[in-house]
ZATORZA-763127 format. One record per atom (N, C-alpha, C): residue in one letter; z, y, x. Coordinates in pm, whole numbers, plus 50000, padded with zeros to 5 digits. Atoms other than C-alpha are relative to their C-alpha. Last residue first. Example, Ala and Ser with C-alpha at 12.3 -4.5 7.8 and 13.67 -1.06 7.14 Angstrom:
<pts>
S499944988149918 S507144989451367 S500735010949923 A500004988150089 A507804955051230 A500005012050090 
</pts>
This chain:
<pts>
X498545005049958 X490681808386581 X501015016849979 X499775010050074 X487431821486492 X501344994949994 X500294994350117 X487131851286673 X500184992549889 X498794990049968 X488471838187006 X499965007449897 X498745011650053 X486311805286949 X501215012149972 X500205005250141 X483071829886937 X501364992249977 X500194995050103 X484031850187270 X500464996149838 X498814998950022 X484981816887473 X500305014749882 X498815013550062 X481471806687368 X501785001349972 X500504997250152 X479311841687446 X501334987349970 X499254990850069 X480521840687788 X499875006049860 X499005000049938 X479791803287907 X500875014349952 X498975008150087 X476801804887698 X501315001750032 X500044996150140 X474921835587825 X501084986849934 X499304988649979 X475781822288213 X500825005249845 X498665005649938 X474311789388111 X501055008349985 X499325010150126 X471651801487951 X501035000550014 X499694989350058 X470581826688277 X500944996949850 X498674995249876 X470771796288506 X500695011049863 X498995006550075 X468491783088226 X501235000950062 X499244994850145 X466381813588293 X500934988649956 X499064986650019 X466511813488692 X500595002449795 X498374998649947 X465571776788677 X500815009249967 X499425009150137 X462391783688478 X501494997150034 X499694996350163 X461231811588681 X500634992649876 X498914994049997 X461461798189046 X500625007449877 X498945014550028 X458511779189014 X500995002149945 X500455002050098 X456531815888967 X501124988849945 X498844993750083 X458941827089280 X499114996349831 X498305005150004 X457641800689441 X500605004049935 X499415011150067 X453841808289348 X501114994950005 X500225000450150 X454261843489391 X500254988649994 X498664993450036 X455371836489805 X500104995849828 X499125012050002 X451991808289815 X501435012449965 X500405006550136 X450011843389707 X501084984450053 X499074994950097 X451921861889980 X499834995949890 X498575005049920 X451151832790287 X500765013549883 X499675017050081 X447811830490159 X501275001349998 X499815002850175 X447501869690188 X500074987149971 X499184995350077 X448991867490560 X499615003149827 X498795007349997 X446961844090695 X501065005749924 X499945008650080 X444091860390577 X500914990949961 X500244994950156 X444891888090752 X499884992149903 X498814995650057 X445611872591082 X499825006549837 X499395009950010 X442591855091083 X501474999849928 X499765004350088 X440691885991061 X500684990549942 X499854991450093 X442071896391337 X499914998449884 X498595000549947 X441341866191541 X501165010749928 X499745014250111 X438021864391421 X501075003350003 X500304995750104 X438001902491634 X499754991949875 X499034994050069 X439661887091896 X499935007749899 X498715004350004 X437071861391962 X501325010249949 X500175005850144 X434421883691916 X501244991549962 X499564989150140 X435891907392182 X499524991049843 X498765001250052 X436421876292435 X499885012749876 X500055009950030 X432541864392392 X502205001349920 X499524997850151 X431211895092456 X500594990149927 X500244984750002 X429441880892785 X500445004049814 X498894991150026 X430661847692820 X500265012149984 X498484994849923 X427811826092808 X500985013649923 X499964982949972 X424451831392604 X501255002150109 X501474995649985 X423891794992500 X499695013650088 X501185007049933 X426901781092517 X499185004850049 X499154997749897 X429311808092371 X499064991050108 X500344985949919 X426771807892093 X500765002750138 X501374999449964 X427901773392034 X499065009150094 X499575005849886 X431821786092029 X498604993150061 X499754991649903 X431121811091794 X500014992950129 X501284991449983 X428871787391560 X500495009750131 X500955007849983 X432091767391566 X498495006150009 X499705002349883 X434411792291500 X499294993150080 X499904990849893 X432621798991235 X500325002350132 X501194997949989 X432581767591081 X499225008550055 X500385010749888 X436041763991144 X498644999649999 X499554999249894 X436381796290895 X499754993350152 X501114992949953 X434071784990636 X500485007850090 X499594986150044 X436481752190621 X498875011150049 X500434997450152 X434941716690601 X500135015949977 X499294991150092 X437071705590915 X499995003749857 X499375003950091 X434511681790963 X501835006249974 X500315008350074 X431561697090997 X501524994349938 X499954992250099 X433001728391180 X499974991649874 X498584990550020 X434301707391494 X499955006649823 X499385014550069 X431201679491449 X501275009849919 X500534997350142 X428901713691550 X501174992249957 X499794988650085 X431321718891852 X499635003549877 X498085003850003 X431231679791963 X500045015649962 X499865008350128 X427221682991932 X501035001949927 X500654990850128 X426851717292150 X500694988749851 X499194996050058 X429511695692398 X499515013549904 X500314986749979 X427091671492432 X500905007449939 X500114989350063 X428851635992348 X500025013250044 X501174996149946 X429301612292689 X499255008449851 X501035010050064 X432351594992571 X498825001350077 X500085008349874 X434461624692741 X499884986750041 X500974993249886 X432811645892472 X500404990950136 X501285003949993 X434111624892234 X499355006550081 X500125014749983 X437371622792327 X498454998049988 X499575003349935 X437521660492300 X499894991250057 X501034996149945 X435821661491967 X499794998850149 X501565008449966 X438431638991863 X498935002450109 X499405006949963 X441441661791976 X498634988950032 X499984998849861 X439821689091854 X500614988150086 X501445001650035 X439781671991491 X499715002150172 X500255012050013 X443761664591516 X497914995850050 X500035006449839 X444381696391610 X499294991650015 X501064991049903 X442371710091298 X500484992450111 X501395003850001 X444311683091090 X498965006150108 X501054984250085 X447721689891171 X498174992950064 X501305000049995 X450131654391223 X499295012949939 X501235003050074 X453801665191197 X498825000250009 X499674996850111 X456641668991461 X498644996849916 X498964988150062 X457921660291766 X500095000849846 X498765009150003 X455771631891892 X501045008249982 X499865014350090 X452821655091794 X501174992949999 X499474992250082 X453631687092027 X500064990749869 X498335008349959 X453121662292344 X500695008649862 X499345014149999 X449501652092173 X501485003050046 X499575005450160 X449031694992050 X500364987750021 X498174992050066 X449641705092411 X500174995949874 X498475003349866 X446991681392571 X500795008849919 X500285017850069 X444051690592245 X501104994150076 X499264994450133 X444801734292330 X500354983449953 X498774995150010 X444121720592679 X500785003049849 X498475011649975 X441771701292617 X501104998650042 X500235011950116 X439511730592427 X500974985149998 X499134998050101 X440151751892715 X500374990849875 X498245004549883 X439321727992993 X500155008749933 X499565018850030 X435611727892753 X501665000150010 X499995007150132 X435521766392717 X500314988049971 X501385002850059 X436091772993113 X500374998149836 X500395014550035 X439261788393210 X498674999649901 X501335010549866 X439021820193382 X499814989249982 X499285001549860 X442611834393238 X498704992150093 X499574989349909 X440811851392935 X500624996350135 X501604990049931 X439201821692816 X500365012150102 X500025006649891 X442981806792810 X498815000750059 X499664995249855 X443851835392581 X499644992750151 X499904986649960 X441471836092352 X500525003050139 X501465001049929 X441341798892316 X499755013550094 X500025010749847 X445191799992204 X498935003350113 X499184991349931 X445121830291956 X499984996550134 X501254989849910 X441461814991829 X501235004650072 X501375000149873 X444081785291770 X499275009050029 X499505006349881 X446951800791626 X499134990550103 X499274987549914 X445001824191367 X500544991750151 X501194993749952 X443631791691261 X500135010150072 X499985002249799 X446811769591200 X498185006850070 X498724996749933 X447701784190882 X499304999950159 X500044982749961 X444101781790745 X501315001750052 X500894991449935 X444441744290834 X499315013449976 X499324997749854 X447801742290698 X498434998650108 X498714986549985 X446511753890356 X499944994250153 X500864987949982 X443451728090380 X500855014450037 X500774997149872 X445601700090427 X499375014650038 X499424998349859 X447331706490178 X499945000850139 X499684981250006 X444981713089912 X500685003350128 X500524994249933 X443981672690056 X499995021450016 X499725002549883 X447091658889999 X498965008250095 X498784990449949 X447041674289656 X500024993050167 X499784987050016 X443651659289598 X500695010550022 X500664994849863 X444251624689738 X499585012149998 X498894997349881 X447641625089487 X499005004750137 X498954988750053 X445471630489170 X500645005150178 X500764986549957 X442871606689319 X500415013549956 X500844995949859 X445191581089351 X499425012749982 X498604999949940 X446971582888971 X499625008750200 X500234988050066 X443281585788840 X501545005650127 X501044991849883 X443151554689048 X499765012149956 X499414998749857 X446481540488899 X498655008050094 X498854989249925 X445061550488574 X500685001050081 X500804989849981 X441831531288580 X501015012350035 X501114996049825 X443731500588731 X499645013849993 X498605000049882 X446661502288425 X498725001950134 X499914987449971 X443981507588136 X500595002150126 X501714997750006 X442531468288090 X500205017050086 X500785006149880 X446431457488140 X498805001050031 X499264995149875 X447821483387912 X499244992150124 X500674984049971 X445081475587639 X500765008750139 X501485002349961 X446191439587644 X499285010050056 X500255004249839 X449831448687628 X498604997250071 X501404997649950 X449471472087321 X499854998150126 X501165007450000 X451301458287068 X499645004650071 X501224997049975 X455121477087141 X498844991049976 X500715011049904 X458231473686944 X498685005749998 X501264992949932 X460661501486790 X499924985250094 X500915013249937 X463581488086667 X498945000149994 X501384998949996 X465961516986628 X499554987150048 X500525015049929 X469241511886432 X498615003650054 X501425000250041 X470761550986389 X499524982650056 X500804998149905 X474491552086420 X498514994949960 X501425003250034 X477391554586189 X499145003750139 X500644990149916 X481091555886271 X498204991449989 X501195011850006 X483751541886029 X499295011250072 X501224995550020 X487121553886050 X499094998550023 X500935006449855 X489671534385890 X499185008850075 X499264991549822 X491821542985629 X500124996250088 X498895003949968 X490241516385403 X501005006950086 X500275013750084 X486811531585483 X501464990950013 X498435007549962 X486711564885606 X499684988449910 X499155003749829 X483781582585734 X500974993049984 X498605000050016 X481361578785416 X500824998350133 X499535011249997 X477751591185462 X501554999450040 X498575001149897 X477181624085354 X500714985449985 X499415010050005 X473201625385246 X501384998650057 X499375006649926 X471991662185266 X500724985349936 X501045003049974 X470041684385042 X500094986050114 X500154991649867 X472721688084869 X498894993550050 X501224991050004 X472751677384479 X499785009050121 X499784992649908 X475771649484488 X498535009349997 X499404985250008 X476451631584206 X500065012750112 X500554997450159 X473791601184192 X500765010549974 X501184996950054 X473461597684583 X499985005849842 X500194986749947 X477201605284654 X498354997649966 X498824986350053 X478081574584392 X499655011850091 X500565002350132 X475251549584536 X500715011849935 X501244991349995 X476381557984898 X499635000949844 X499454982950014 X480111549984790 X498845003750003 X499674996950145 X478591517184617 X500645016550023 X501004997150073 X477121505984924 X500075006149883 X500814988649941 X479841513785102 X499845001649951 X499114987950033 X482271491184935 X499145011550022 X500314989750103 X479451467384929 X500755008249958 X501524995749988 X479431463785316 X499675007249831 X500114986249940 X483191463685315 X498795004249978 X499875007249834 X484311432885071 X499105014350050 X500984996849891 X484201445784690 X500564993150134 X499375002149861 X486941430984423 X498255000650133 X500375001349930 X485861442284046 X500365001150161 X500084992949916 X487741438583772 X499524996850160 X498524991949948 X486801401983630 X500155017450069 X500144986349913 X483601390183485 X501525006450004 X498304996350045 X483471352983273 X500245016250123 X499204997749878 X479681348683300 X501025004549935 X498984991150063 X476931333083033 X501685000450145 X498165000049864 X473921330383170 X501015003749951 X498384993450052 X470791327282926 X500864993550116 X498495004749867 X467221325283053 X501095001049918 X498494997550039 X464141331282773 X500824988850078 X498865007050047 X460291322082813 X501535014150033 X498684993649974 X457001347582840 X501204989049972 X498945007250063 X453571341282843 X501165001650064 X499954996750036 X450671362182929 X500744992049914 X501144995350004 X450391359583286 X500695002849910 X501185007449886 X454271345483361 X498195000649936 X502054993450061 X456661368183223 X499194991250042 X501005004349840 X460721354683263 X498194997249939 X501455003050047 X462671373383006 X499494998150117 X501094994749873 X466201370483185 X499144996949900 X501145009050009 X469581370682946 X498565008150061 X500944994449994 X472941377683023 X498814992249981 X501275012749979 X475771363982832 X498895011850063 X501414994050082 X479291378482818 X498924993350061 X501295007449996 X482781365882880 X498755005449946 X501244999150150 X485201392282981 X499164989149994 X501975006749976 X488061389783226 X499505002649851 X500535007950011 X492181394483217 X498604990950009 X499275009249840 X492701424183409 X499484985449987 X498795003350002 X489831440383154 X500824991350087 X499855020350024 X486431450983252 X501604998150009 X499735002650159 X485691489183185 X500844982449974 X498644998849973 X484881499983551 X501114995349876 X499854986650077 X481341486683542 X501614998450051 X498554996850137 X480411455283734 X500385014250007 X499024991449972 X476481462183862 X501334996449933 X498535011349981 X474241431083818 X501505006550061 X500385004249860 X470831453383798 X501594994450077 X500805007850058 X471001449883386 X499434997950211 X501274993250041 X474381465883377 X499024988750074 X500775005049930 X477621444783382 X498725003649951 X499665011749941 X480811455583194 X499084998850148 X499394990849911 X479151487583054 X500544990450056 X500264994349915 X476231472282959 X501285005250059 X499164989950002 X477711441882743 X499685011050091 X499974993150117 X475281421882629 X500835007549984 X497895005249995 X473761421082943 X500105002749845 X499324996950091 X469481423382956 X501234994950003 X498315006549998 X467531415283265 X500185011349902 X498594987750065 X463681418483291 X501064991049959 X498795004550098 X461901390983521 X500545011049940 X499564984350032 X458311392183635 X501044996149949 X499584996150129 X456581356683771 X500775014250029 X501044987050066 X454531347384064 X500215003049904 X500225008550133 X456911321084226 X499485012849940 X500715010650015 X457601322884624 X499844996249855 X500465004249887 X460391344384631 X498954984749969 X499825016549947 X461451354084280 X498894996550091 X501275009249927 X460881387684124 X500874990950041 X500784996750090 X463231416583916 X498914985350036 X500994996949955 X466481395984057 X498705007549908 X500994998650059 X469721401383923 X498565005550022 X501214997749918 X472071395284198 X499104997549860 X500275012450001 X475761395384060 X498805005350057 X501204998950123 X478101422584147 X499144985250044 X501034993449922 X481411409984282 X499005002649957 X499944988249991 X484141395584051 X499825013250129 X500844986649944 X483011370883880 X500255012050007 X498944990849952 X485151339283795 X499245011950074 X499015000550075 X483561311783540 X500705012550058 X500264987750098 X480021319883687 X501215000149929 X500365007150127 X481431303384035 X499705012149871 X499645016749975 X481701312784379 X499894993849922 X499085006050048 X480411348684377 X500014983450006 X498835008549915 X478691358584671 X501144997549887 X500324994949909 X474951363084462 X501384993650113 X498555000249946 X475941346484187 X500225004850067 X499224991750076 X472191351784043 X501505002149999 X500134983749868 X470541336684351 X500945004549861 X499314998049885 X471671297984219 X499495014650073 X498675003649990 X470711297483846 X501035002150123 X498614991949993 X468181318883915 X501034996949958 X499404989749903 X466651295184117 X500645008149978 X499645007949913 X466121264183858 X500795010850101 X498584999950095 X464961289283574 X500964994650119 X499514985649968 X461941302083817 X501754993549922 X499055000049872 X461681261083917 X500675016849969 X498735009849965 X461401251883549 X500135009050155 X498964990950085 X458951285783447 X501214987250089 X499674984949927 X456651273583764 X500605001649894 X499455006749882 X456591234583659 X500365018050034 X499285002350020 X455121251983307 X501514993150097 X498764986550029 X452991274983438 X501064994349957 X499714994349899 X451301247083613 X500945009249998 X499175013049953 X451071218683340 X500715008650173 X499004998250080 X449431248783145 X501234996050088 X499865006850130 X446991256883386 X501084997049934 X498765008549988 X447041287883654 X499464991849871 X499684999450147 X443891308983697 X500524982849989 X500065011850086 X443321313584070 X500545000349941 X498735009750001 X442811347584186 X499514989249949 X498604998750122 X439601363984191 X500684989050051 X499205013850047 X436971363284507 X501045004449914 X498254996050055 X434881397384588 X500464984549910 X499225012050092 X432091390384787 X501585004849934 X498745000550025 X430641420984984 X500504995649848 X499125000550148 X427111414285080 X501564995450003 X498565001349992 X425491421885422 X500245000349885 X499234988750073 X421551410985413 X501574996550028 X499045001150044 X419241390485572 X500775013749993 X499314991750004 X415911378585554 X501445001350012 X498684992549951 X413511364285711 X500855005849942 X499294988849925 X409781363785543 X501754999149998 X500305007849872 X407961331585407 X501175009350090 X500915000449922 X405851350285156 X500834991650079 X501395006350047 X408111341084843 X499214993350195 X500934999750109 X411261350685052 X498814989849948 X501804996249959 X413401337385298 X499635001849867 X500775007850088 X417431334885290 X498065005350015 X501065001949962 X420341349885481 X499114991349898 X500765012350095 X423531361885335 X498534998950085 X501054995849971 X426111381685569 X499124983549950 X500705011949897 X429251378485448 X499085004049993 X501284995649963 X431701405485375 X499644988350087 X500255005849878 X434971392085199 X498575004649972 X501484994649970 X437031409284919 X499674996750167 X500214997549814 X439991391384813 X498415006849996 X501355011049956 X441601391784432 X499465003450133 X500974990850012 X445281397484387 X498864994450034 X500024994649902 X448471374584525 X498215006149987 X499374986450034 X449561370384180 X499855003150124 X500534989750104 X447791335884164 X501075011150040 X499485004150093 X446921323684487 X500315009849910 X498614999049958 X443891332684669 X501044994149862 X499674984450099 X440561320084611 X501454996650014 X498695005950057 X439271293084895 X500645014949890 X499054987849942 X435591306984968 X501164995649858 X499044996850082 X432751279884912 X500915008250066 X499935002150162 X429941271685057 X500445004349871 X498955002750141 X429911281085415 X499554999149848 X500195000950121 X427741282185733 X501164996549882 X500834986250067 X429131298586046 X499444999049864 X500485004650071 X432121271386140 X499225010149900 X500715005749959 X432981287186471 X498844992449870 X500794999550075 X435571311186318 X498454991450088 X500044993950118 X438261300186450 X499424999949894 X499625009950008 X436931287786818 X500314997149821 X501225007450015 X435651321886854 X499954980649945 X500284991050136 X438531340886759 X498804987949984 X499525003950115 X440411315287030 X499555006449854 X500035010950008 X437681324487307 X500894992249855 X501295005650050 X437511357487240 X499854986349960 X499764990150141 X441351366587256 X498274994149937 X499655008750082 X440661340387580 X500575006149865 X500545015949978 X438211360487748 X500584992049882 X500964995650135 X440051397187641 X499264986049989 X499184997950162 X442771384387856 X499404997049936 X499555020550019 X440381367088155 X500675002049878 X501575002550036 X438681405188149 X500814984249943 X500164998450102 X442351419388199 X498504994849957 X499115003750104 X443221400088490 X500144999249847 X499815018849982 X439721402588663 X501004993549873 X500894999950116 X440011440488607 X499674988149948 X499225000150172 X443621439688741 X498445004049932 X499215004650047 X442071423989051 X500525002149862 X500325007450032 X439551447789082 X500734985949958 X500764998750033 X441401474589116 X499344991049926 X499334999250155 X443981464789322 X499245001049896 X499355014850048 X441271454389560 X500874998549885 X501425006050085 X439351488689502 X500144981950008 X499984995550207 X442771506789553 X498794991949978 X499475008650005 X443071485489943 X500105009249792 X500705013650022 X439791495690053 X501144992149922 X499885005149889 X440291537689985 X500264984449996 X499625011150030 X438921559289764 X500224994950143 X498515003850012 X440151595289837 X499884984949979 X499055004549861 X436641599990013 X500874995649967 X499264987249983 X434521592889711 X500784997550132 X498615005150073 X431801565489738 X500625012250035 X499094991450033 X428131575389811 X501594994949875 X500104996550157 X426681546089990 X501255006949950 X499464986550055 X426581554890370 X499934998049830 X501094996550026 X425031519490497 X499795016649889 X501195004649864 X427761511390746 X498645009849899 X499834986249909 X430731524290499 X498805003550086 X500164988750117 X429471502090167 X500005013250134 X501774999050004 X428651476090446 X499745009849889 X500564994149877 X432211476690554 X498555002149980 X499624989449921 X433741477290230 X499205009050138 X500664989050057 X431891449890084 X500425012950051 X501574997749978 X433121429490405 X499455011149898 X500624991249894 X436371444090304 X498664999150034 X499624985650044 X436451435789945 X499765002150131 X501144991350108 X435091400290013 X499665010250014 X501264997249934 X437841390790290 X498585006449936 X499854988249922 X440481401690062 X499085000550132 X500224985150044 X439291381689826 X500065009450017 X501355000050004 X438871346890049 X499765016649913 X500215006150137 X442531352490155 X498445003249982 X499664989750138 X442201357290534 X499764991349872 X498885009850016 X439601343090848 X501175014649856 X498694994649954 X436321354390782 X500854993449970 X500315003049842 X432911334190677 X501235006650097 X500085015750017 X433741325290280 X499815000350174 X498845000649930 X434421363290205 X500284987450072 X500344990049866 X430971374290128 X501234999650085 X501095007649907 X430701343889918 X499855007350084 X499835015549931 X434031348389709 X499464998250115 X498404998549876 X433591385389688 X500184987250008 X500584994949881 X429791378489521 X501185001350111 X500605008349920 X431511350989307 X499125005550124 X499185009649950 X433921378089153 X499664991150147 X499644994549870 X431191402889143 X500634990550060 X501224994649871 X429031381288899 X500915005250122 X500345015549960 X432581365788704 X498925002550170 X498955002249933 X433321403588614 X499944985750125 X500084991949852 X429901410088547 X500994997850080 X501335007349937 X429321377188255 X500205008750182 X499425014049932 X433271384388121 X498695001350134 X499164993649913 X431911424588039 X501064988050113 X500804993349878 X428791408287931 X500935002850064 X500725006749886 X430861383487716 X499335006950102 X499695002450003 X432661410787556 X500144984950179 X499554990449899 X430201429587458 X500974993450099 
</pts>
């Protein structure tokens, strides 16, 4: 999969190379437009909100992330390159047995192909004598030195000791026996019992290894016990865990009459840069076509706004003896000096064209269909059939239809204009209740302290 998705990336790549190789520019941004222009020239259906410079981003971060997944391939592939095998290395001993799916191939009697998935299960390796015996020396070897843990010598102990159940790197089991429990229990706890002077006592480790077992002895001189801060804690948590029955942990605030202040460690890390860089294009263009959507609702609102105000216009400048056209560039002349004021409106904007195009040499039946076309609205579309018919038939009835759109115009204008109201005051609902919080707290609070106190 992998490779195909390398094989297309590569294909377009070298098509934007070679379509970009005759313009001046980076060779990829010549590409993308030529494809651009011959995507616009020969009408292939692309959305409107796309636009030339998202389908460079675009492609770029598909490029980026294809070259990722490339070399994730490339080093798996490298890896595992060696397809026939023999043998399968068996793990070490106490690290359990492995299960591996290989795919077996082999031919029958007749001659026939075959292959099958079989799941191999590998056992540990079975230790020899000369093995368990180098492994009891080093287990004896280490707990000579972890079993002091921060004491300094076994002659003077008086911190707990480290009585391991395991040993890093050595596949054995240890139980611990003291011969004095209350002194020094069997997980290297000193007890409260130990005299000013000291105790000598012996602990001893059974160290397991498969189905053989040797004998440790330690013998430690153990003093009342002198903590340092971390296991002062540890030993208050240990004491509120084993007497405390709340459902709650109460970690200790004072320490030395001190006060100690706890806080949560988070170390939260992310894996999923590969998958960010494959996802990041599709959701910046989700991103886009989120925003060319709301740009376009908008549009559409302020062209039903501005409808009523054009038939209001046309209306009247029909009525003063002006022709339809020298109306039309008139309403198109007042909207360019009403522009360098204030915000681009689409309907002007369209009259404006049509305008230009009629004094191109565009029929002004054409330049009135274009009007409805690309507005889009079933309003301007109307207007546009009205203003046709105005052609064909002249001016006879021409101002009562006009003011009878013009009517309806108003009407419509005004239920958008009470449904947008609702939606503000809809917005306007979440504010008002934490306004309302606020309020509720502010006189509920001095209340509650005034009852308490």
């Amino acid at each position: 999969m992998i490779w195909m998705v390398l094989t297309v990336t590569l294909a377009v790549s070298a098509a934007i190379c070679l379509l970009g190789m005759k313009e001046n520019g980076p060779w990829y941004r010549r590409g993308i437009h030529r494809i651009w222009k011959e995507s616009q020239r020969k009408g292939w259906p692309l959305p409107a909100w796309l636009e030339e410079s998202m389908v460079l981003r675009t492609w770029l971060l598909i490029v980026a992330g294809t070259a990722v997944l490339a070399v994730f391939q490339l080093a798996g592939y490298c890896l595992s390159k060696d397809d026939e095998m023999t043998r399968i290395k068996r793990p070490a001993y106490g690290e359990g047995s492995l299960q591996e799916e290989l795919e077996m191939e082999w031919r029958e009697k007749n001659g026939t192909l075959r292959q099958e998935q079989i799941l191999v299960e590998v056992g540990e390796k079975k230790l020899t004598d000369e093995e368990k015996d180098t492994i009891f020396h080093e287990a004896k070897e280490k707990i000579g030195t972890v079993i002091l843990g921060n004491n300094e010598s076994a002659d003077y102990v008086d911190k707990p000791l480290v009585l391991p159940e395991k040993l890093e790197g050595l596949p054995v089991l240890i139980n611990w026996y003291s011969s004095d429990p209350e002194c020094v229990d069997w997980e290297g706890n000193l007890g409260e019992s130990i005299p000013e002077e000291g105790k000598l006592l012996c602990l001893t480790a059974y160290i397991k290894l498969e189905e053989e077992e040797e004998m440790y002895f330690q013998y430690v001189r153990v003093f009342p016990l002198n903590l340092d801060a971390p296991d002062m804690v540890q030993r208050m948590i240990r004491d509120e865990n084993e007497n405390s029955e709340s459902g709650w942990l109460t970690l200790p605030s004072i320490l030395e009459n001190q006060k100690v202040t706890w806080k949560k460690n988070d170390q939260s890390t992310g894996y999923a840069v590969m998958l960010l860089v494959m996802m990041c294009p599709f959701l910046l263009l989700a991103k886009d076509k989120q925003e060319a959507e709301e740009k376009k609702k908008l549009q559409r609102q302020q062209m039903m706004q501005d409808y009523p105000e054009i038939l209001s216009k046309l209306t009247l400048l029909l009525s003063t003896g002006m022709n339809l056209r020298k109306a039309m560039e008139r309403i198109g002349n007042d909207y360019e000096t009403y522009k360098k004021k204030s915000e681009c409106r689409k309907a002007y904007e369209v009259i404006v064209d049509i305008c230009t195009e009629m004094d191109t040499g565009v029929s002004e039946r054409e330049a009135y269909e274009r009007l409805g076309e690309r507005c889009g609205l079933l309003q301007y579309k109307t207007l546009s059939a009205l203003l046709i018919q105005h052609l064909q038939k002249g001016s006879k009835g021409m101002e009562h239809m006009l003011e009878e759109e013009t009517r309806k115009a108003q009407k419509t204008r005004q239920q958008q204009a009470r449904i947008l109201g609702e939606q503000a005051s809809t917005k306007l609902l979440v504010p008002m209740i934490l306004m309302l919080l606020v309020v509720f707290v502010i006189l509920m609070v001095p209340a509650w302290l005034t009852f308490t106190l």
